[in-house]
Structures are given as C-alpha cells and as structure tokens.
N, C-alpha and C positions, 0 to 999 in steps of 0.2 A: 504493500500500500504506500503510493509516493504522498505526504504531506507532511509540510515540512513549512515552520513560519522563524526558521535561522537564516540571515543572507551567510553564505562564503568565506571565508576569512579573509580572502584574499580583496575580494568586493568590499566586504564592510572596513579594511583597511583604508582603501579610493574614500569611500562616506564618509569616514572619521577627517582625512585629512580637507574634505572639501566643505566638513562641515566648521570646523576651525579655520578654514580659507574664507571662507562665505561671510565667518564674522566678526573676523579681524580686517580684512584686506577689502571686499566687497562692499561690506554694509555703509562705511563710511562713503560710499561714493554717491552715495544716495541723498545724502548731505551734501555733498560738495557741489555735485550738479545733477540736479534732484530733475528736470526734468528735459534731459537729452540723451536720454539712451539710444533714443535711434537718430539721432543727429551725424554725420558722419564723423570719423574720425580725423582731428587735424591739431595738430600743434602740441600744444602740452596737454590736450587731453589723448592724444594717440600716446605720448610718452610716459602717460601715467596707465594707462589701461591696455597698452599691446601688448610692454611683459605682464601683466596680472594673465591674459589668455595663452602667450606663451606655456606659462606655468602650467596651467590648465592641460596641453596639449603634450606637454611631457609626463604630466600623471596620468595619460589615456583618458580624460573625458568630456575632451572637445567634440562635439554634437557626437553624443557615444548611440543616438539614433538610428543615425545613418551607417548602411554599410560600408566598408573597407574600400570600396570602389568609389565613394563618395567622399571618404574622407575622416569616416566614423570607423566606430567600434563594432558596430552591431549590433549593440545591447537591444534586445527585448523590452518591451512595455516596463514588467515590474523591475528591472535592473531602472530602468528612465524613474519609473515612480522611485522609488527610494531616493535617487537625484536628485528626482524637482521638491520633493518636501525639503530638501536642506537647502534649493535655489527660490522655493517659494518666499523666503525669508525677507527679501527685497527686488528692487526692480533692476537693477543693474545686474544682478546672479545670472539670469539666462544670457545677457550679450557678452558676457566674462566667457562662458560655458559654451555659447554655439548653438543653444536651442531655444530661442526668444521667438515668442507668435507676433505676427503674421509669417514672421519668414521660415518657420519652419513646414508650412502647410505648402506654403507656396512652390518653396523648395520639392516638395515631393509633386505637385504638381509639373513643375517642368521637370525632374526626373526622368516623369510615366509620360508626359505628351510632348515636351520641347523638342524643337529642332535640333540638332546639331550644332547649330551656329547660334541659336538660344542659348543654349547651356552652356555653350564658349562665354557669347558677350552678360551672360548675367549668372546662371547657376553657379559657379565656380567661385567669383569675385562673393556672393550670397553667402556659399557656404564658410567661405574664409571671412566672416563676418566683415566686408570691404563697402557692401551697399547694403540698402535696404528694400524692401520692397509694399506693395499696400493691393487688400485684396477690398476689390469696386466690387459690391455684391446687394446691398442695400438701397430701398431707396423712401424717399419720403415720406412720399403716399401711401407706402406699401411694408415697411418693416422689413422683417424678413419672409414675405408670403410671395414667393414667383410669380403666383397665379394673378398679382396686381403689378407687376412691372410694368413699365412703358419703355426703361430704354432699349432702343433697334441699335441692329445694323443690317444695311443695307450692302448688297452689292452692286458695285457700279467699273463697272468692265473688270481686270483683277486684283480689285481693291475692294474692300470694308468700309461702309460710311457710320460711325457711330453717333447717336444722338439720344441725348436722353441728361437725366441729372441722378445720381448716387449721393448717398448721405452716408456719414457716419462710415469715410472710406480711410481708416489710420492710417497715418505716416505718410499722406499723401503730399503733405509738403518737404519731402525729406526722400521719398522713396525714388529709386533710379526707374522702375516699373510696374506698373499697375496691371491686374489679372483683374481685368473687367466681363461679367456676366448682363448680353443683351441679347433680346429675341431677334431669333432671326429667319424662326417660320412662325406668326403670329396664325398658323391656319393648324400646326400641330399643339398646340397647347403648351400650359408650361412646362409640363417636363420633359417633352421630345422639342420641343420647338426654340429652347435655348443655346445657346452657344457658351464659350470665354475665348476672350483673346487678351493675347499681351500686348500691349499698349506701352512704349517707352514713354516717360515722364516726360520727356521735351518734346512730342508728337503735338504740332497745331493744333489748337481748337481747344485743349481739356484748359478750365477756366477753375480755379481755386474759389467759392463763391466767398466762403467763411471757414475759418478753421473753429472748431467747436471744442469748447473746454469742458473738462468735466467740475462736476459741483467742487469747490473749494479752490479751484485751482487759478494760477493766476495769468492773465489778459492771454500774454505770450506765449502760456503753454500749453495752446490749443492744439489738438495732433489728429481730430476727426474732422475731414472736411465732406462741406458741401460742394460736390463735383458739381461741371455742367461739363459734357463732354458734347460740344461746337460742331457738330460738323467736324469729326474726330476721323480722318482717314489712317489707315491702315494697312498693311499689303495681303494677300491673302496666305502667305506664311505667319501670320499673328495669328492665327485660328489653332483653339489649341485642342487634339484632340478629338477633332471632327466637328462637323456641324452638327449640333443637335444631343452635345455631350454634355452639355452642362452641369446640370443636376447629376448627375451620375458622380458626376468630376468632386462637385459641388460637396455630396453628401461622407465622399471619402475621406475630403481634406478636414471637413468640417467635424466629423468623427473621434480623430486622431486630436483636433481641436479641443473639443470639450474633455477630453481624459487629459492632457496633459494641464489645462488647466483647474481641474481637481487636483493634480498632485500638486499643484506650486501652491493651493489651496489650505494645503494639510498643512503646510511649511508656516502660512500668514497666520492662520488659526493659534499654530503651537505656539507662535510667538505671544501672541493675543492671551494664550492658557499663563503662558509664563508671565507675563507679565500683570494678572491676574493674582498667580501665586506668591512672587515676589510682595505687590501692595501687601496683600494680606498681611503676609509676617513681617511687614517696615512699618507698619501702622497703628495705632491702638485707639479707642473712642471706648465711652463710658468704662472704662476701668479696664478692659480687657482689649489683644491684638483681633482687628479683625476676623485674624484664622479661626478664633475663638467662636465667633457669631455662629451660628447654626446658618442663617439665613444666607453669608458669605461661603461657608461649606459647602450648602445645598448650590450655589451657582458654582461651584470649583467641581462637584461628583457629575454635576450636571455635563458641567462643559466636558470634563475629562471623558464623562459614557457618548457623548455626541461626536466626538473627533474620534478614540478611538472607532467606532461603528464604522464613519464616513471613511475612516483610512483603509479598514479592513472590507467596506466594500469597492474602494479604488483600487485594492491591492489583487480583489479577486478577480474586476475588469479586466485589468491589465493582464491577468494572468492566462484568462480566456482570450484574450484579443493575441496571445502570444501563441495559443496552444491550437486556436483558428486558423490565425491568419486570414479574415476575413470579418472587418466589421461589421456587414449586418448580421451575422450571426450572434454579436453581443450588441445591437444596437436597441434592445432593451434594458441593457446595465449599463450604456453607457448614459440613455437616456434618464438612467435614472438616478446618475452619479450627479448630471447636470441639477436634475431636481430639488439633490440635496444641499449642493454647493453651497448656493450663497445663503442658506437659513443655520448652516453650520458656522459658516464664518460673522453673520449677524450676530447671533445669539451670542457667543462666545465673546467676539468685539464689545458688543453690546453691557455683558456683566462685569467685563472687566474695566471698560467704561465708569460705568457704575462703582465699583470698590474704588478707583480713584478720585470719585465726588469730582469738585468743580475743575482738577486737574484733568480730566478725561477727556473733559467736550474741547480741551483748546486744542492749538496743531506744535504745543512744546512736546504732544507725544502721539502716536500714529492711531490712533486709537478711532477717531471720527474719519478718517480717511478710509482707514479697516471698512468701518460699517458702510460709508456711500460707495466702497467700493463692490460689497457686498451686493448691494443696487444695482451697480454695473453685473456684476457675474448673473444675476436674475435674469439677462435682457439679453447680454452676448452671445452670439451664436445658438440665437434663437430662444426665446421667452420659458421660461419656468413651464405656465400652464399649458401650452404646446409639447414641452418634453411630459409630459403629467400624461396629456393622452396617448401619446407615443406609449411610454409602460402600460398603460391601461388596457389597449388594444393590444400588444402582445403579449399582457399575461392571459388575456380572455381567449387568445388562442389555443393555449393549452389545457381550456377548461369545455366543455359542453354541457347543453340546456338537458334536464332529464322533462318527457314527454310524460310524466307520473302528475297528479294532481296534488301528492305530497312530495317532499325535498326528498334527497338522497338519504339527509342524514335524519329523518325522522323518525325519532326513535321506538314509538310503537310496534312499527313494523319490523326495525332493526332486533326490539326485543322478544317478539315474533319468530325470525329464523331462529335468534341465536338460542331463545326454549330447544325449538327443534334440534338445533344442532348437538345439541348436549341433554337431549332428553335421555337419552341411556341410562345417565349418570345422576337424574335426579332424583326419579323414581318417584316417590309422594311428596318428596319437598315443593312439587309446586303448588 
C-alpha cells in the first residue's frame, strides 16, 4: 500500500534551504520595491535580484515545473506545492524562483502551440525570467463568461484584424506579449468559435485605456488594464493552436492556474496563522496573555483545522493531477480547491487581524492586504460561485436518482431485509 505524507530527504533539504532563503533574502524585497515585480529588470534592481535567482538555479529550483528540455526540473505538482507554500510567503518568491503567474501558464501555452520562431523571440527570454508576459482573456461586459465576448478577429487577406476591449489584462503595461482570446467564428458559438493569438506589445492599435489598481494600492501601481485592441492587425502565424482552440487552450492553462495559486495560498495563510500566534503570546489584557482567552484559542484551533484541511486537500490535487496527467480528470478538486481558497485565507487574515486590535487594520503590517486580497482570489480565474457549481455537477455525477417513492437509505425497509437477512439467528427474539 503506497501512502506516504514524508517529503525525501533529499527534497525537504531544497524546502529547508529555500524556506530560510525566502525569508531572509526575498521577503525584504517586498519592502524595498513593493510593487515591481514584473517590471523588467535594469540597473540596481537586476544587481540586487539576478544573483538572488542565480542562487536559486544552483540549488535546482528555478521553474522546477518545467521539464529539462525547458529549463526545469521536472518536478510534479506536489514537489511544486511544497514550493509554492514557502514562495506563497511574499510577492517577489515566485520571480526569484521562475514560476510567477501569468507567465507560467503562458509559458506552457506556447510550449504546446508556439511557433518555432515564437519560442525563439519570446519562450526562452520568459522562461529565463528576461520578459514578461499578460494573458487578454477578460472583458467588461462579460467577466469571465465566453458566451458574452465581443472581441473579433477578422481575416483580411493573410492577416488577423483584432477588435474589441479586454479588462483586467495584468502586466499589460510591462508585458513584451499579450495571449489575446477573440471570436473568430461568431456562427460556432463560444466554445468552438474562439481563437488566441499572440499579439506582440508594440503591434499598432492595442491602446492602454487605464491601468487599474487594486483596493489599497497606490495611483502608480496599477498593473490590470483596460485594453482596446484598435484595429489590432496581426499575421496569420499569431494564431495559436488553430482556429477554434481556445477554450480548450483556455481551460488547460487556467487549470494548472488555480492549483498553483492554492499552494502560494497555504504559504500567505501560514504567515497570517503565525502571526496570529506570535500576538497572542507578546500581549496581555485584563490580567492574562491573550493565548490565555478561550475566545483567542478558539480562533488559533480554528485557523490551524482550516489550513491544515485546505493544504491537505491541495496536496491531494496535486497528487492526482500528477498521477493523471490530465486535468479534467481532477477538475472537480481543483474546482474545489479554488472554492476554498480565499475563505481560508479570509478567515485566518481576518482573526488575526482581530488579536492585533487597532494595529491590524493599518498597512504597518500585511494583515488588510491579506484579507482584500482574499477578495481578489474569490474572482481570479473565475468567481467562487461558478467553481461551486463546477463541484456540484461533478459530484452529482457519480451519484443517481432511485425511481423508489422512499430514499435509498430508508430505514424501515433497510430494517426489513436486514430481519430477513439474519432471521436464522434470531429465532423469537423478534
């Protein structure tokens, strides 16, 4: 019987040193320049942060994702989760490490459909964390629902004419390429009638409307734009994947999306528990430490049973998504990792918030950033109550209606056979 919840020795050596790397060397960067991690690299911030991923690259777990032919290690899902819980810790760990979203989805996207001379002018430059990239998928009107897009592309002799607007398209002031999703048979519907193509950043027409900040954040460090893509031509080698891939494309990238952002989840959470446990015992009111309240205790057993569960269900994801190789086959658990995310990292933010009293709510500690970020993880890659019916509909599949006018488990009847069953043996005792 294989089960087994010990990493390797040789593994949890890598964890141990990345996890003392992450928060000696890393975390401070987040301070320092808190909000340019996908900024390119130049000047003294390439000379403080190329040897930090060097290092990285000599411990073996620079994008340890990717295969060996891309530049990676190989690692499977739950080797990546164990990772990202000790890169979840801040925002600068994933572009130190090599696997920061958008660009690690992207990356697999032109992998599996890029050109030749795609993966020259951009895969490669990507994977060595040299550019950035921003996935156009979103749009105003529409969220994340296909079946309400508007933006086309047309063809017009062997070219792509793009037109439409995309919201909420990260990094798109920063990114060297955009993986834009438009219709391009409006007569096959959304899910055969879409497309993506790659769209270089300097291509005429794509117009920045607003870059959009999230809650707290300040003017300049808006990183989600509102596209209008002009009259966006393109050559018919931008087409990624064939016409009419989209969503296909779309559901794979996005997959591998929401699990890896559970794991960097597990990382913000633990910090949020420790930081939590810490007040506790630094504090003391009406005569006794914090730790001491009952009320404080109940939100420490609390948070502690809610993270471990949520890790141990991301840990089981990944392990299925390993043992598949094939996301819809867990696209019930991952659906339902997504569900759990950000009420785990709420909650937890949320009480420890709370044991800090008035020091919580300011931004002297990450604690309300925690929770509106929590917000964001609800919405990202598709809304909560959307993954909600996803699990819903695939648990119901593995269930069926009985055509009885009583339930299955009703027990009259259950206690019925089971007399008979065991009448041998009762004799008068009934």
């Amino acid at each position: 019987m294989a089960w087994d919840f010990e990493t390797d020795p040789e593994y949890q050596a890598k964890l141990d040193w990345a996890d003392d790397f992450v928060r000696t060397e890393v975390e401070p960067l987040d301070l320092v320049w808190p909000h340019e991690q996908f900024v390119p690299l130049t000047g003294k911030r390439r000379d403080a942060i190329a040897p930090l991923k060097q290092r990285v690259r000599e411990r073996g777990l620079w994008a340890t994702h990717l295969g060996p032919e891309l530049g990676g290690q190989g690692h499977g899902q739950v080797k990546l989760a164990l990772l990202n819980e000790i890169l979840g810790r801040c925002s600068w760990a994933p572009i130190v490490f090599g696997c920061q979203a958008p660009d690690t989805g992207n990356a697999e996207i032109l992998a599996h459909y890029g050109s030749d001379e795609q993966k020259e002018r951009y895969l490669r430059p990507l994977l060595d964390g040299e550019l950035f990239s921003c996935y156009s998928m979103t749009e105003p009107q529409a969220g994340a629902d296909p079946r309400q897009f508007t933006t086309t592309a047309v063809r017009d002799g062997g070219d792509w004419v793009l037109e439409g607007r995309k919201y909420f398209s990260s990094n798109a002031r920063t990114a060297a390429f955009y993986i834009v999703m438009a219709i391009t048979d409006p007569e096959a519907g959304a899910y055969r009638g879409m497309s993506m193509f790659l769209v270089p950043a300097d291509t005429p027409g794509i117009e920045i409307e607003r870059d959009v900040r999230l809650y707290g954040e300040p003017e300049a460090a808006g990183q989600h734009a509102l596209l209008h893509y002009n009259q966006v031509r393109v050559p018919d080698s931008a087409l990624l994947g064939g016409a009419g891939q989209a969503f296909v494309i779309a559901q794979t990238r996005l997959g591998g999306g929401r699990i890896h952002h559970a794991m960097r989840t597990i990382g913000l959470a633990q910090r949020a528990l420790d930081m939590l446990c810490e007040r506790a015992l630094s504090r003391e009111t009406a005569g006794s430490q914090l730790a001491e309240k009952q009320f404080v205790q109940g939100y420490i057993a609390d948070s502690w049973a809610q993270l471990a569960q949520f890790r141990l269900l991301v840990l089981h994801t990944a392990w299925k998504i390993d043992k598949y190789n094939d996301y819809k086959k867990v696209r019930k658990d991952i659906a339902a990792v997504k569900v759990v995310m950000p009420t785990v990292l709420h909650d937890i933010a949320w009480r420890s918030m709370q044991v800090h009293g008035a020091l919580g709510v300011t931004d002297e500690v990450p604690l309300m950033k925690m929770i509106s970020g929590a917000a964001v993880m609800g919405l990202a890659d598709g809304p909560t109550e959307v993954h909600k019916t996803t699990v819903a509909r695939q648990v119901l599949r593995d269930h069926s209606a009985t055509d009885e006018l009583w339930p299955t488990e009703w027990l009259p009847r259950k206690r019925e056979a089971a007399l008979a069953q065991y009448a041998d043996f009762l004799g008068d005792e009934r």
